[in-house]
C-alpha positions in Angstrom: -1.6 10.3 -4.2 1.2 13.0 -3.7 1.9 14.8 -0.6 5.3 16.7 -0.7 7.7 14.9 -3.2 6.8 13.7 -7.0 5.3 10.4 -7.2 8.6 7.6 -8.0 6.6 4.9 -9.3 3.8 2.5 -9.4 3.2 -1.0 -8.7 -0.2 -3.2 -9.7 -2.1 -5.1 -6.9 -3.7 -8.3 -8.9 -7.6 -8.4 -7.5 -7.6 -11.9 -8.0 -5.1 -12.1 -5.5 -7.3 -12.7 -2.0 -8.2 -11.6 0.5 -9.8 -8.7 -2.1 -10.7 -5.7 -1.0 -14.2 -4.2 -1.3 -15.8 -3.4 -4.3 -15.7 -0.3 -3.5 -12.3 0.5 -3.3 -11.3 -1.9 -5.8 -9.5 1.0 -7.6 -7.0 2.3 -5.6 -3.7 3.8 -6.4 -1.4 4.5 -3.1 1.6 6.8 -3.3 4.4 7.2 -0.8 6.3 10.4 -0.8 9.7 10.9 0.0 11.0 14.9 0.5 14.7 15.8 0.8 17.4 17.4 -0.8 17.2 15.2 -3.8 13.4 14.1 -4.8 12.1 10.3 -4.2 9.4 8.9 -4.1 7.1 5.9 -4.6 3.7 5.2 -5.8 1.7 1.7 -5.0 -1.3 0.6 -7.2 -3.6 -1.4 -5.7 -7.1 -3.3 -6.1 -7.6 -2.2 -9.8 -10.8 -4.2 -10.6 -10.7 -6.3 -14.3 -13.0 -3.4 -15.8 -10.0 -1.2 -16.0 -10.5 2.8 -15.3 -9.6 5.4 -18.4 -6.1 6.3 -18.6 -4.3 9.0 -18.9 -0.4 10.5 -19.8 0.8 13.9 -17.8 3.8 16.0 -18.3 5.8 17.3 -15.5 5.4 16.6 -11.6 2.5 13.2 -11.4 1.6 10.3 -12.4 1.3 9.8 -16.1 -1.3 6.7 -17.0 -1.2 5.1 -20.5 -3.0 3.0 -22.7 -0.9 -0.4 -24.5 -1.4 -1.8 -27.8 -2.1 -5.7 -27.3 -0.3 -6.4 -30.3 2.6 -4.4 -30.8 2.9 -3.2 -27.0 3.0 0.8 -28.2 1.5 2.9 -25.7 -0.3 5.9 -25.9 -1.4 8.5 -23.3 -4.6 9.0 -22.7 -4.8 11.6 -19.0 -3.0 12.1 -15.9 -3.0 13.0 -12.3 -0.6 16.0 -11.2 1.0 16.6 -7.7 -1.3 18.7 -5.2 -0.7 22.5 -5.7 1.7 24.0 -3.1 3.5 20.8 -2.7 7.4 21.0 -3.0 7.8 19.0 -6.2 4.4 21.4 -7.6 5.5 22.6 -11.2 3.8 24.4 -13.7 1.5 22.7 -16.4 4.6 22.0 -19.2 4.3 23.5 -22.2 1.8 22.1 -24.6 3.3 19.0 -27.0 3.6 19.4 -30.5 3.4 16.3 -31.6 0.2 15.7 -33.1 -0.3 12.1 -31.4 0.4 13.7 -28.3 -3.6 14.4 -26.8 -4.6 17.2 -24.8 -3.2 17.6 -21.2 -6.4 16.5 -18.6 -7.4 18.9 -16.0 -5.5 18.8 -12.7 -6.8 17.1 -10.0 -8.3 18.3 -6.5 -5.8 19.4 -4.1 -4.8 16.6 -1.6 -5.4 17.2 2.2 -2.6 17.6 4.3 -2.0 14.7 6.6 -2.4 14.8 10.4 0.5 15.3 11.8 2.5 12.0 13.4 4.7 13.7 16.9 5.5 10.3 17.6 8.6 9.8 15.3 11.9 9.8 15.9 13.2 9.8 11.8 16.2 12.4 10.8 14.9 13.2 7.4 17.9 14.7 4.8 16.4 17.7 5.5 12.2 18.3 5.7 9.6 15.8 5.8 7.0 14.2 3.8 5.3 11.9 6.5 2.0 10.5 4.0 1.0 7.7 1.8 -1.5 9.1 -0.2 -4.2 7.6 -1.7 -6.6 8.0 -5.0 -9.6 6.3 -5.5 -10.7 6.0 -8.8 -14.4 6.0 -8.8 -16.1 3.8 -12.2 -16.4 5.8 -15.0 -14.6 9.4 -13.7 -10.8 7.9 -13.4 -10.0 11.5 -14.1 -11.4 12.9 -11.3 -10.4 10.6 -8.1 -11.6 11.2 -4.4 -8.0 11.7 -2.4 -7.2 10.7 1.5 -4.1 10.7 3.0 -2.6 8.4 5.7 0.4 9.5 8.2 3.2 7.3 6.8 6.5 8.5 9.3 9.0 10.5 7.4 9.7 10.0 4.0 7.8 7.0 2.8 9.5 5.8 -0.2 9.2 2.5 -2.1 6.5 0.4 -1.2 5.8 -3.4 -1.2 2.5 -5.5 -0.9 2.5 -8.6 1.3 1.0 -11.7 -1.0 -2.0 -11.7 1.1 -2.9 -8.2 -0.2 -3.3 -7.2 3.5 -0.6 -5.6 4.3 1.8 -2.8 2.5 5.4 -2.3 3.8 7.1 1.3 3.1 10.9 2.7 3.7 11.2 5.1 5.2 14.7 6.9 3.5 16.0 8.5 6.3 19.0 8.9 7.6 18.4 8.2 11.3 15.9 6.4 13.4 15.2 5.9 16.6 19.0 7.3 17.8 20.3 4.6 15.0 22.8 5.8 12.1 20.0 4.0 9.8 16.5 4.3 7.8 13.4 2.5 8.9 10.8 0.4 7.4 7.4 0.1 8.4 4.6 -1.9 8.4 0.9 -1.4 7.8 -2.4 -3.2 7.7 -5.0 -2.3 5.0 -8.2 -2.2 6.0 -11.7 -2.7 4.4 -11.9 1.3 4.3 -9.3 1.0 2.2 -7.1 3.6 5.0 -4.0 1.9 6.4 -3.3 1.7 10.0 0.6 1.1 11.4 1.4 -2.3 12.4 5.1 -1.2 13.5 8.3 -0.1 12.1 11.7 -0.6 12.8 15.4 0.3 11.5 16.1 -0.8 7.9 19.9 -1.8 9.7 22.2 1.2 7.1 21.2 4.4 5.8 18.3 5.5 3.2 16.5 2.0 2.6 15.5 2.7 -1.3 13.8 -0.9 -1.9 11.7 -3.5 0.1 10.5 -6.8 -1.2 8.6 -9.7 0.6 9.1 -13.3 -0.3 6.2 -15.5 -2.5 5.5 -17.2 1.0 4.9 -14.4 3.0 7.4 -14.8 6.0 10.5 -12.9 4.8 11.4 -9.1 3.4 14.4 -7.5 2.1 15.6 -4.1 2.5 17.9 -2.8 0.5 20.6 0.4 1.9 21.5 2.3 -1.0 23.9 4.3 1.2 25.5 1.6 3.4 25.5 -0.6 0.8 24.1 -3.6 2.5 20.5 -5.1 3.0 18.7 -6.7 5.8 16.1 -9.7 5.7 13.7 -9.6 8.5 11.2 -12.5 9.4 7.5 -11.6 9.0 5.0 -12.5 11.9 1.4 -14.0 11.4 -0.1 -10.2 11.4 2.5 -8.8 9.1 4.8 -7.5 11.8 8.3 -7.1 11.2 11.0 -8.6 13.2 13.6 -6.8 14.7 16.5 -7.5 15.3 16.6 -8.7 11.5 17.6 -12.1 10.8 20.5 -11.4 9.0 22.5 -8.1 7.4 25.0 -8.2 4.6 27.7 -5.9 3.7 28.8 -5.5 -0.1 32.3 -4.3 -0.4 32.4 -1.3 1.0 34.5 -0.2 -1.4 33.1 0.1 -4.8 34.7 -1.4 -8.0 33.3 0.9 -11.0 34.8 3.1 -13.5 32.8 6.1 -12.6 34.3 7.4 -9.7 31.6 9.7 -8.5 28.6 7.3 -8.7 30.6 3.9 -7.9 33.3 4.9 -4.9 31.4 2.8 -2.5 29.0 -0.2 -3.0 24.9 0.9 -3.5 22.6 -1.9 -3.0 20.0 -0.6 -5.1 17.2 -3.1 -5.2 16.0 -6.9 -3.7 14.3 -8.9 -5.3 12.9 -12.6 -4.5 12.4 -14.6 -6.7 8.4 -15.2 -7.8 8.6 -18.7 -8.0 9.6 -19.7 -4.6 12.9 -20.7 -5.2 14.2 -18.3 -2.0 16.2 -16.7 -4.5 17.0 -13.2 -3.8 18.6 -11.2 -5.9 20.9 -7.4 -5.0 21.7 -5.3 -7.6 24.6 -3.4 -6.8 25.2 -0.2 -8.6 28.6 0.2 -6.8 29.5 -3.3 -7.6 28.6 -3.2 -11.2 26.8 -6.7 -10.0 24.1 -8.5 -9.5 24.9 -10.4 -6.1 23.0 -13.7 -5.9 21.5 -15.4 -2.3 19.7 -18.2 -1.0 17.3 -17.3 1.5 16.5 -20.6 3.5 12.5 -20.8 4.5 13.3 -22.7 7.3 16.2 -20.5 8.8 16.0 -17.4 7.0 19.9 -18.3 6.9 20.9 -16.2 3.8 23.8 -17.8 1.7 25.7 -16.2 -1.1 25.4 -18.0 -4.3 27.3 -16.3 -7.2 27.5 -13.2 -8.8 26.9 -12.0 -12.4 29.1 -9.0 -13.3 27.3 -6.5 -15.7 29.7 -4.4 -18.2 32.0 -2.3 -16.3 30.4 1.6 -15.7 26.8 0.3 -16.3 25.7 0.4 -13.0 22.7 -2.4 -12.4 19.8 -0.6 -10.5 16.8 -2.8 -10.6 15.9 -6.5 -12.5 12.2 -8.0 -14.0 11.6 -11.2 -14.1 10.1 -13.0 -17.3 6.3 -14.1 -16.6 7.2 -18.0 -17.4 10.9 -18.2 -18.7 14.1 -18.4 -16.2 14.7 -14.9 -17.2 16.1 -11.8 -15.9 16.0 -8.2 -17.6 18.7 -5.8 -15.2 18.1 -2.1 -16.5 21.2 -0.5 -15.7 21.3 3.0 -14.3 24.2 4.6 -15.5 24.9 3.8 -19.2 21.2 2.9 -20.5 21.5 -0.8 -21.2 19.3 -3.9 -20.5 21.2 -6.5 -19.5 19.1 -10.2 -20.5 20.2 -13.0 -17.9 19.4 -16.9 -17.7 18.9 -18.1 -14.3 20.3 -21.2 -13.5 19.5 -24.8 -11.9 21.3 -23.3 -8.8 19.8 -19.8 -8.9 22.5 -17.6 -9.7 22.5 -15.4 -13.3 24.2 -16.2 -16.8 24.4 -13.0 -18.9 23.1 -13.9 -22.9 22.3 -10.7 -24.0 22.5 -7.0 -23.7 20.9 -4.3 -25.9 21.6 -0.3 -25.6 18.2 1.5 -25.5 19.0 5.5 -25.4 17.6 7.0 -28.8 19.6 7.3 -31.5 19.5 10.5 -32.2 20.3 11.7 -28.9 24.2 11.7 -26.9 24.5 10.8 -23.3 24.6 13.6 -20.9 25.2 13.4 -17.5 22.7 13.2 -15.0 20.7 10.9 -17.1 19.7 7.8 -15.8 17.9 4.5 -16.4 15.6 3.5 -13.8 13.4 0.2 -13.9 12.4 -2.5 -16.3 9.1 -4.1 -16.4 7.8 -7.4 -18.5 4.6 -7.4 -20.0 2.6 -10.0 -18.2 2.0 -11.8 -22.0 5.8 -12.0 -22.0 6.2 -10.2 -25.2 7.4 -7.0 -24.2 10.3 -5.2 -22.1 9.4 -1.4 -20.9 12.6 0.7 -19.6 12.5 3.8 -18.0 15.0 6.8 -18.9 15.5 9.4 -16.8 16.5 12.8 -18.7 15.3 11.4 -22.0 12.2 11.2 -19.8 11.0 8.3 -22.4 9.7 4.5 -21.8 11.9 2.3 -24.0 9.9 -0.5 -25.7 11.6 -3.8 -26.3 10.3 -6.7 -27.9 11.0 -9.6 -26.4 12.5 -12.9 -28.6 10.4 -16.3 -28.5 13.6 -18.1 -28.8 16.3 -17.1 -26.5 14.4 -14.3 -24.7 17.2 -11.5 -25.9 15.6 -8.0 -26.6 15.0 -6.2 -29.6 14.6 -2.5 -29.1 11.3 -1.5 -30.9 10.7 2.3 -30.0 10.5 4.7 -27.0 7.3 6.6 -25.9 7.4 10.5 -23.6 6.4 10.8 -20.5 6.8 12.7 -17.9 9.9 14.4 -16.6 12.1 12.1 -14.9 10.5 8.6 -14.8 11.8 6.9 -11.7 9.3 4.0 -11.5 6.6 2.5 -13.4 4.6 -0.7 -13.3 2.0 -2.5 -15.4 -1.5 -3.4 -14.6 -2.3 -7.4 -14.2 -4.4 -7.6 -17.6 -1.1 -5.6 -19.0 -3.2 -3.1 -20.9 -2.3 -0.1 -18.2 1.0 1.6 -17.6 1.4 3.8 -14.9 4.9 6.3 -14.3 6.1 8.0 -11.0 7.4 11.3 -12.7 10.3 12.6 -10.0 9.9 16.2 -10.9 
């Protein structure tokens, strides 16, 4: 679902995973939306059953949906689902492909309903509001045509996170004030056997414009992380999903950055946090500011957070978000401002070991500014490394090496303008891209 701003990505819910929800909304797809002078925003997809809908590929503002080859991890676009007319990321249908293995663009879908309005926050967006988390429900058989809801989100949800229990979804808010506080929020919510979501609470994100949130395998910790401060906050979790507050701990990187480029890098930009699947209480902070990856130990006990170690990615690259390998102590780091994929071992002790790095921007195109890489994701096979590139507006395909785990870039499929987030269904046969505008 879309409200004001483009859809920024998409993240699978596994319906093994219980509680389930019902059957009947066991295809879901929840989308935050985040307005302001630049566009962000954040899709969730949640409760796909194992009979997969139809898919689809779109062009422009929406979400673009695609089919992937088993065997050679191609993908191939097969519909899509645009951003409500009227909205402020709304763009014209793009111009009609001309590559023959491009299909037919799908009708557009219904308009959304605007959400109720929410009087009770006290969020300083950059400048107007999107206050919804919008939600498609794809009925069997019609994924083309999907019933849409909205639910009153605060201002600016962003990226979203679901709780292991599949009960609760956490959202930041990127803001720039809350509550009186120089900071973003984050918020809590409970999702119910409708399939609407009802607020649990929210609370300051502890810096400005919170652009990532993350909760721990065990359920009793999330991460935040300030892309403007340049820090991030762990908060403890209660028994109903609750957040915290005050959190348990905040950490500062630099401020100062250390990167060549002096426009993007002046200051540290914790981009992303990431725990790590297995339990270790890893967490890992990409800093694009940094040109690092900063390494933690979260203690279940505590929730003391300890710095580890650092692994330092080639100056200028920028590291915005890392993947995890399904089964190997692997890392993939897509870095933001130079298109690589850095390929990291992770370590008895939890911190990173760079073995590889591969350059994935096409070869017959030059850099340009303003492009950007934006997220990696791993097949759930283990076979194959997706990329997203901003301003190529392309999906980078990488094969992924039995022996060391190193990459091997393989090809790059279109999309839709300005991929900021995608995500891969559990069976691993359905890609999904947040298209910004």
């Amino acid at each position: 679902r879309v409200s004001i701003s483009a859809p920024r990505a998409t993240t699978f819910y596994d319906p093994c995973t219980p509680p389930r929800p019902p059957a009947a909304m066991s295809q879901l797809l929840f989308v935050g939306s985040f307005s302001a002078n630049i566009d962000l925003s954040k899709a969730l997809t949640t409760g796909f059953s194992k009979t997969e809908p139809s898919i689809s590929a779109t062009h422009g503002c929406g979400i673009s949906i695609f089919a992937i080859d088993e065997d050679t991890g191609r993908l191939r676009s097969v519909s899509k689902i645009k951003c409500a007319p009227g909205c402020r990321a709304h763009h014209p249908a793009a111009p009609a492909s001309s590559d023959p293995a491009d299909p037919a663009p799908e009708p557009a879908t219904p308009a959304i309903p605007k959400a109720i309005s929410d009087s009770s926050d006290s969020c300083k967006p950059f400048s107007f509001s999107s206050k919804a988390i919008d939600e498609f429900i794809f009925e069997p058989g019609s994924p083309t045509t999907p019933k849409a809801t909205q639910v009153v989100a605060g201002p600016n949800p962003s990226f979203l996170a679901l709780h292991p229990s599949g009960t609760v979804i956490y959202s930041t808010n990127e803001v720039l004030e809350y509550d009186g506080r120089d900071a973003g929020a984050v918020s809590s919510f409970r999702l119910l056997p409708t399939g609407n979501l009802a607020l649990i609470n929210r609370v300051s994100s502890a810096g400005k414009i919170p652009c990532h949130v993350d909760v721990s395998p065990s359920g009793m910790f999330l991460a935040v992380a300030n892309y403007s401060e340049g820090n991030f906050a762990v908060y403890s979790l209660g028994f109903d999903g609750s957040i915290a507050d005050p959190p348990l701990a905040v950490i500062q990187h630099g401020p100062e950055g250390c990167g060549v480029d002096k426009l993007r890098q002046s200051i540290a930009h914790a981009h992303q946090c990431r725990f790590d699947p297995a339990g270790s209480g890893a967490l890992y902070v990409p800093d694009l500011g940094l040109d690092k990856v900063m390494c933690y130990l979260v203690n279940e006990e505590t929730g003391e957070v300890k710095a580890t170690g650092e692994l330092v990615c080639p100056p200028g690259s920028g590291p915005r978000h890392l993947e995890f390998h399904p089964t190997r102590k692997l890392v993939y780091i897509m870095c933001e401002l130079d298109f690589s994929i850095v390929t990291a071992k992770v370590l008895e002790d939890g911190t990173l070991e760079r073995i590889g790095l591969v350059k994935v921007l096409p070869e017959e195109l030059e850099m340009v500014d303003g492009w950007m890489g934006s997220t990696v994701k791993v097949s759930p096979d283990g076979r194959f490394l997706y990329g997203g590139m901003r301003g190529p507006d392309r999906i980078c395909i990488c094969e992924i090496a039995e022996g060391d785990g190193t990459l091997s870039l393989v090809g790059h499929q279109k999309c839709g303008s300005m991929p900021r987030d995608f995500n891969l269904s559990p069976s691993g046969r359905i890609l999904t891209v947040g298209s910004q505008v």
